[in-house]
Structure formats: C-alpha cells, structure tokens
VMD Tcl script that draws the C-alpha trace (Angstrom):
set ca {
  {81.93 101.76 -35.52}
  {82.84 105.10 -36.84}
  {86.17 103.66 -38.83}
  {83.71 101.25 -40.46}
  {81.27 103.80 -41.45}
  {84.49 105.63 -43.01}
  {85.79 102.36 -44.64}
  {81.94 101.94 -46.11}
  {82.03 105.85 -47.38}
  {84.75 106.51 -49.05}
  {84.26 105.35 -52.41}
  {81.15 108.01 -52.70}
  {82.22 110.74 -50.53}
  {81.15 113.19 -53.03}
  {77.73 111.76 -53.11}
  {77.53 112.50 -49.04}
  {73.86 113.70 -49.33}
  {72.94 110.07 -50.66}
  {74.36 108.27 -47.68}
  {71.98 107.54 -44.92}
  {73.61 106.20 -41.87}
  {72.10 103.38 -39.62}
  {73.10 103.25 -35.97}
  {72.40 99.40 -34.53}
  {72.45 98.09 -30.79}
  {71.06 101.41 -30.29}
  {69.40 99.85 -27.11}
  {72.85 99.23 -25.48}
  {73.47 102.40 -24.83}
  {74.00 103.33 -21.71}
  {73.64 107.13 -21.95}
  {71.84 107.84 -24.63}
  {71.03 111.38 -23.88}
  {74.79 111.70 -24.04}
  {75.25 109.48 -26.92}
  {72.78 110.91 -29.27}
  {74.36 114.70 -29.87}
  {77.72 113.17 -29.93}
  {77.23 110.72 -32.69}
  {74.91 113.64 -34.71}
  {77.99 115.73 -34.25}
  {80.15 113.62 -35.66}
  {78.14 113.67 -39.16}
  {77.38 117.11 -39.26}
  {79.47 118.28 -41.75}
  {78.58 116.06 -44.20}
  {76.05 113.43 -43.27}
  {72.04 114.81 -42.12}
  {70.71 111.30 -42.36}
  {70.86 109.06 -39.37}
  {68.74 106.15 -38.13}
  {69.00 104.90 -34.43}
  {67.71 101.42 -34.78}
  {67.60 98.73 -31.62}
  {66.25 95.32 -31.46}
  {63.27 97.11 -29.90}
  {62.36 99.18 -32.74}
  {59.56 97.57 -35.32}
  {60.73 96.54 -38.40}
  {58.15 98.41 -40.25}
  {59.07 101.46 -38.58}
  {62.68 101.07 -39.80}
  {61.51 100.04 -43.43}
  {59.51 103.93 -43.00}
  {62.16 105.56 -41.58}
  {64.69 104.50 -45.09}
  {61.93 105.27 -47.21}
  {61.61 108.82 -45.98}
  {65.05 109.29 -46.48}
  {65.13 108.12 -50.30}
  {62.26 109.47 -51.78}
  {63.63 112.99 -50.66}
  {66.84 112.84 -52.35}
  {66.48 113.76 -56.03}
  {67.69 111.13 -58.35}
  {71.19 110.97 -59.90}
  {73.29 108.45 -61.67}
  {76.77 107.45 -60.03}
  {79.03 107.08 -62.34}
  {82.67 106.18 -61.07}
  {86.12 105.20 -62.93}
  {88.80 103.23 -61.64}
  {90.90 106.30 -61.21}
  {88.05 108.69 -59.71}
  {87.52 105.49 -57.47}
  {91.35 105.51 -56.08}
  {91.79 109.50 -56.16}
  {88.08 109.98 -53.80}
  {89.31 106.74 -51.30}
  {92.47 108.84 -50.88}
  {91.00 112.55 -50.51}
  {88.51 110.89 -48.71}
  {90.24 109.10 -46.21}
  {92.98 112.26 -45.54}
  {90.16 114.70 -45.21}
  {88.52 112.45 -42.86}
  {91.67 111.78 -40.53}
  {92.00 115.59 -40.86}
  {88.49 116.08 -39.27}
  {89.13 113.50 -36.59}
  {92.75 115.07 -35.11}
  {91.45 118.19 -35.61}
  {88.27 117.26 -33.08}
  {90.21 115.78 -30.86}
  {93.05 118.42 -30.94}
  {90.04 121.30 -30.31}
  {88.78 119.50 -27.44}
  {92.64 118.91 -25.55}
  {93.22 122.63 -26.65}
  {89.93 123.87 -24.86}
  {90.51 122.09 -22.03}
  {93.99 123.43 -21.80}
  {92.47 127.13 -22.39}
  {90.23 126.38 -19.44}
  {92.80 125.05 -17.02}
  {95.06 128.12 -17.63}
  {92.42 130.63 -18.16}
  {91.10 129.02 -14.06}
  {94.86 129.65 -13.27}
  {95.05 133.44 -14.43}
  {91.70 134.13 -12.10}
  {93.15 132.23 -9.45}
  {96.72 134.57 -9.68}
  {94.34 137.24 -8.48}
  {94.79 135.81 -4.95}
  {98.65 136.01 -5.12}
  {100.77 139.06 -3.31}
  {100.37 142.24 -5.80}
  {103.76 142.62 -6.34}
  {104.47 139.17 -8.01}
  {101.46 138.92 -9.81}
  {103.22 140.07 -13.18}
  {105.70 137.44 -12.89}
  {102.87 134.92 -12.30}
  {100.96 136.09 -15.31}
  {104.10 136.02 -17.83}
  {104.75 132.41 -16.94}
  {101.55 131.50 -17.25}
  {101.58 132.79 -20.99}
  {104.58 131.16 -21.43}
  {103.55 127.90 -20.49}
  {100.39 128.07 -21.97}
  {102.28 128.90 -25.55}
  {104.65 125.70 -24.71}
  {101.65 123.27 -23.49}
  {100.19 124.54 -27.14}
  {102.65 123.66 -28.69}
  {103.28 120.51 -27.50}
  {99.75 119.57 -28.73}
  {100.82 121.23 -31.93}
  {103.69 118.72 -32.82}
  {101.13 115.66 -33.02}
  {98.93 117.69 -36.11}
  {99.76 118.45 -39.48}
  {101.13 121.63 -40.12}
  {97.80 122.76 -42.18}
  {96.78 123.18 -38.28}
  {99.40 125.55 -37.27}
  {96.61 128.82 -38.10}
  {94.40 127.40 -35.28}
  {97.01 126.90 -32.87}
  {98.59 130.62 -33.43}
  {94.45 131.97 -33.12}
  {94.36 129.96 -29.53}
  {97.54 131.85 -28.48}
  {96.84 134.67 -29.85}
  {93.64 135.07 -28.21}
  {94.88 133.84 -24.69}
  {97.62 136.27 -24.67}
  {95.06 139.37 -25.63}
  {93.42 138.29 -22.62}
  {95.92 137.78 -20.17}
  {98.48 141.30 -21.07}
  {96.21 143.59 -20.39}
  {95.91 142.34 -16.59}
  {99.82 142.82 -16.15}
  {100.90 146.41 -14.96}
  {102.97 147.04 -18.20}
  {102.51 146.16 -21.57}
  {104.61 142.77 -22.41}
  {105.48 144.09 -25.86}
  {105.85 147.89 -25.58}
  {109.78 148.24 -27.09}
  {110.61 150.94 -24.94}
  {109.66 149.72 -21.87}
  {113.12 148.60 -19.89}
  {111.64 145.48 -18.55}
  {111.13 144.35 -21.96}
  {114.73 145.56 -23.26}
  {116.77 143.91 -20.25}
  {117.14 140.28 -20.04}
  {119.21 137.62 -17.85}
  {120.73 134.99 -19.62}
  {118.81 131.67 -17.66}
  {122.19 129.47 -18.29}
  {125.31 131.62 -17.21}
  {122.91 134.87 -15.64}
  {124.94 137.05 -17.41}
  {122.42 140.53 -18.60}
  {121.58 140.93 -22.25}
  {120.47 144.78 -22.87}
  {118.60 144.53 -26.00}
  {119.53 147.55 -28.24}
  {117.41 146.59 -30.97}
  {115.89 142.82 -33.12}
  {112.77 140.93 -32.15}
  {112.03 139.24 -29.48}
  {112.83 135.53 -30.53}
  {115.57 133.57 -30.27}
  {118.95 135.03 -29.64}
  {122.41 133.61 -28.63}
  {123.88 134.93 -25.03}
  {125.86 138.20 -24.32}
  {126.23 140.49 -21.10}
  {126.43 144.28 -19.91}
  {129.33 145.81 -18.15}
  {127.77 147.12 -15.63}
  {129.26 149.40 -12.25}
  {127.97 147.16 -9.57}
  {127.22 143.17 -9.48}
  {123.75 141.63 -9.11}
  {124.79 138.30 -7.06}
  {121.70 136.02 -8.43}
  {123.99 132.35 -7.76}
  {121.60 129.98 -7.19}
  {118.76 132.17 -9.00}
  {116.23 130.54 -10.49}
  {114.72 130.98 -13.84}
  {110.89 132.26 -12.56}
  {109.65 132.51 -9.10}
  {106.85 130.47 -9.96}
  {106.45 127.25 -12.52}
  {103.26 125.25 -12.85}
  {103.00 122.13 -12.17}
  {99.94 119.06 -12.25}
  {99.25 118.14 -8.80}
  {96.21 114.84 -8.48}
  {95.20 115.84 -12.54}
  {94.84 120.04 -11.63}
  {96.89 122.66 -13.01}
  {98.68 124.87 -9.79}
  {101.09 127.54 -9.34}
  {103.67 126.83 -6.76}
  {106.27 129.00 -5.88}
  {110.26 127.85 -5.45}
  {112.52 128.46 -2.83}
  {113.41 132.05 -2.17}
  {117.10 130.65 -1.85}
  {118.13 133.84 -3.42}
  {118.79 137.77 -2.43}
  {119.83 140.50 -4.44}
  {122.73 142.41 -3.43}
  {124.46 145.41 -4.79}
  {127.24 146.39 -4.22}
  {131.09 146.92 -5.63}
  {132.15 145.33 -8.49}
  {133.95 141.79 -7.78}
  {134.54 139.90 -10.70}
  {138.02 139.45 -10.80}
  {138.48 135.67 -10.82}
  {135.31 135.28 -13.20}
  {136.39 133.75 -16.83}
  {134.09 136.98 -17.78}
  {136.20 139.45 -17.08}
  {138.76 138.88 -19.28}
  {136.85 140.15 -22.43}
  {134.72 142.68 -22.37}
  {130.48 142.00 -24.00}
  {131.15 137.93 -23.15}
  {128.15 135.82 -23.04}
  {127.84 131.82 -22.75}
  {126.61 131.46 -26.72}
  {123.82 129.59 -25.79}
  {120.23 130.56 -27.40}
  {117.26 131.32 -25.36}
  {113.99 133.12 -26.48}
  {113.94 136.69 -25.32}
  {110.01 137.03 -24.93}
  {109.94 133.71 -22.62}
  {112.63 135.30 -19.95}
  {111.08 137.39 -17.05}
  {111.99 140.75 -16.47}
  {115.09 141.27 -14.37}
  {114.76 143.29 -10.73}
  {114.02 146.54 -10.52}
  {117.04 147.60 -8.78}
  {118.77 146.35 -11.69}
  {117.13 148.73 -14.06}
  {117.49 151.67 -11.56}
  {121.18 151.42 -11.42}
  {121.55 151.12 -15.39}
  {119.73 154.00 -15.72}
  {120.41 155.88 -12.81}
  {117.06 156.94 -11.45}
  {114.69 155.84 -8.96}
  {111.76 154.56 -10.80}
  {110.90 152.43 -13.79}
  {108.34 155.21 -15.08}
  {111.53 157.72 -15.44}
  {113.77 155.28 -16.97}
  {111.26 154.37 -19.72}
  {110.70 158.28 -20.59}
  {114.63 158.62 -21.08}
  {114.43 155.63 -23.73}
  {110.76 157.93 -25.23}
  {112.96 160.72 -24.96}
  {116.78 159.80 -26.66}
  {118.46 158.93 -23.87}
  {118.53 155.50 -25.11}
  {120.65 156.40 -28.23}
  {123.33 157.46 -26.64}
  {122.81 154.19 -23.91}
  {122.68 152.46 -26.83}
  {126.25 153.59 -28.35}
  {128.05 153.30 -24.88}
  {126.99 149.63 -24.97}
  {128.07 149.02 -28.06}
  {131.18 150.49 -27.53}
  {131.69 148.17 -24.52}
  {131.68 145.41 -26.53}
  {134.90 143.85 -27.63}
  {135.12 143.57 -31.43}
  {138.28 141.60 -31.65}
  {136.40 138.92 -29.65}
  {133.82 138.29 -31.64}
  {135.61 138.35 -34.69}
}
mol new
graphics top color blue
foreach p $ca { graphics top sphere $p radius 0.5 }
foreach p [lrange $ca 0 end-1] q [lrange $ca 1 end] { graphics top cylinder $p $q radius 0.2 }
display resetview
C-alpha cells in the first residue's frame, strides 16, 4: 500500500499539503488500535490528511470527509515542466527511501540499545572484580553490532550512528572503576597483541588501529591458550547473554624463557598484524606491577602524572631494534 501511495506522490511532492490520503479495507484490520498511530506516523512529516474508509462507512460521510479537506487548502495553480516533472520523481523517490531505511534502521538500533543497555544492568550481578572487563566488551560489541547495521545505510546516516555510540558509551564508562580514555592511566597504555600475545606499551598515537609490536620485559607472562576477553556475548533462544569462556588459562611469572621463541632473535618484534587498540582489554595487573615496579595500579599511574613515564618511555624506545625495522 504504502509503495503505491509513493508511486501516486511523487510527481507533486512539493505540493504535499494538497494531497489527502485515503486508507480502504479499513474494516480488515485486525488491530486497529495498533494500526491507526502507525499508519499516521508514517505521514507525519509531510502528509496531515488521512481518511480511514471501510465498506462500512456511508458514502456521504466519505463525500464530507474530502470536502473538509479541500475547502481548507487555499487555492494554487500546479504548474509542472517535463524537467521539474523528472527532477521531483527523483528527489522524491531518494528522499522517500531515505525516510524509510532510516525508520527502520532507528527502530533495529533502539532495540539493539535496549538489549545491551538490559545487559550492562544485568553485569551488576557478576563477581566485582570482572565487572570492568564485562563492561568494556559490552561497549565493544555494542560499537560492532552498530556498525554492522551501519553498512546497510547510506553514509548521510553515519552522524546518527556515531550519536547512538556516543551516547551508549557516556553511559556505560562512568560505571567502570577507571576511566576508559584517561592517557595516563597504564591499563589504557598497555596492550596484548590478540594474534601472537606479544605486549604493545603505547608511548604515544591514538587509540585506533595499529600494526603489532612487543616489550622486552624481565619476566614472561605465559598466557598460551589465552583468550581474547573473559567474556563474549552471544544470542541464546533470540536474548542477548554474557557467558563466560573457559578459564583454561593461569598467569605465571617467573624467569625469563624465551630462548627457542622466533622472538628473541630481534629485539621490539611484533607479528605486523593490525588490531584496534581501544577494542583490546586491559592486560593483568601483575603485568603492570612488574613493568613498573610497584604494588598498585594507583602508584604506577602517578609515576606516568609525575615523569616517570619519559624516561619509561626512552628505555623502550631504545629497546627497539632499528636495523629491523628498517
């Protein structure tokens, strides 16, 4: 019905308060308490006219109902060329394919919003100390479902797509126990690499998409068999859950035993391969402890406020193996 009504409009599109529009079989409807602000919302923008007529309804009363509508509009002569005629069908029809996808991409983005937003309340309920992890993945998935729903839209609808992420990531931050984009915080500056698990210490750039590279570091984080998050989200029967992976992992620190790795015969050696560095979780704790050499996060994030992380910053680079990556 509603690609008809389109077909029917086009040529006058710019004369939208002149159309009246006439809604037959109205008596078929099964739910017409449904029905009715649906099909009024579909006009809205441009269309305030509309007639629900059924075999039921009196002629007469129909007859009335057009009359009311035309003697309020004020007269006006239509006067249309061959080329106005061809340019309003096209503007016409793009602007109205534009309002359809756009509907339908606001309703599949709200109900994604929804699901996750149900998600982050229900992350509440998980053990305190892997809550943080829960709530970066879900922003990361969220941005990823997004923009999976982005690639079917013109990219005049990339603005509302950045607002949706942007506004479900101002929600979600603030309930994680750090700030996800403070640049001094270590758990934002130290990365592992999620296809060799090599450590990337970021001494400076954005947090988008880099190629791998690795830290020498005194003692070896065994993370084979690691995977990427603790958590990933999957649809279980239609619903949106959190379900955690095998813990089929330990950390363990201890001396140094890379001899046989390919690694170790060049210092700064990473696979290549790109990730983005604002989708990877943050790496243990432990990790960061024995980098910096204290025995809390808090203190190693005050030696970054405080300088210490220039001169970190030069003994990295110093590590790294020019002639390599020349």
């Amino acid at each position: 019905m509603l690609e008809n009504c389109y077909e029917v409009e086009r040529p006058v599109f710019h004369y939208e308060q002149k159309i009246v529009v006439i809604v037959s079989h109205w008596d078929q409807s099964k739910e017409p308490e449904k029905d009715y602000p649906q099909i009024c919302a579909l006009f809205e923008d441009y269309c305030s006219s509309i007639i629900f007529y059924s075999d039921k309804m009196p002629i007469d009363q129909l007859v009335e109902s057009m009359y009311t509508f035309l003697s309020n509009m004020t007269p006006e002569q239509i006067t249309i060329t061959d080329e106005e005629f061809f340019l309003k069908f096209n503007v016409a029809e793009i602007k109205l394919q534009i309002k359809d996808s756009v509907n339908q991409y606001r309703k599949k983005a709200d109900a994604v919003f929804t699901e996750y937003s149900n998600l982050v309340v229900s992350a509440k309920s998980q053990p305190k100390d892997e809550q943080d992890e829960i709530l970066h993945v879900v922003i990361v998935e969220f941005k990823n479902e997004m923009e999976n729903l982005l690639q079917t839209f013109r990219n005049t609808h990339e603005g509302e797509n950045l607002k949706r992420c942007d506004e479900f990531v101002e929600k979600v931050v603030p309930l994680m126990s750090y700030n996800l984009f403070d640049n001094k915080d270590p758990r934002n500056l130290i990365k592992r690499c999620p296809h060799c698990e090599l450590i990337w210490f970021k001494t400076e750039g954005c947090d988008g998409v880099t190629s791998c590279g690795n830290k020498d570091f005194t003692h070896s984080f065994n993370s084979s068999g690691k995977r990427h998050w603790k958590y990933i989200l999957q649809r279980i029967g239609g619903e949106l859950r959190l379900v955690k992976q095998p813990d089929i992992w330990r950390i363990s620190v201890g001396p140094k035993k890379f001899d046989d790795s390919p690694y170790t015969k060049s210092k700064g050696v990473g696979c290549g391969k790109s990730f983005t560095w604002s989708e990877l979780p943050k790496v243990e704790d432990e990790l960061i402890l024995e980098l910096f050499k204290v025995k809390t996060v808090e203190q190693a994030k005050q030696l970054i406020e405080a300088g210490h992380f220039k001169e970190v910053r030069q003994n990295y680079e110093k590590s790294i193996d020019t002639t390599f990556h020349s």
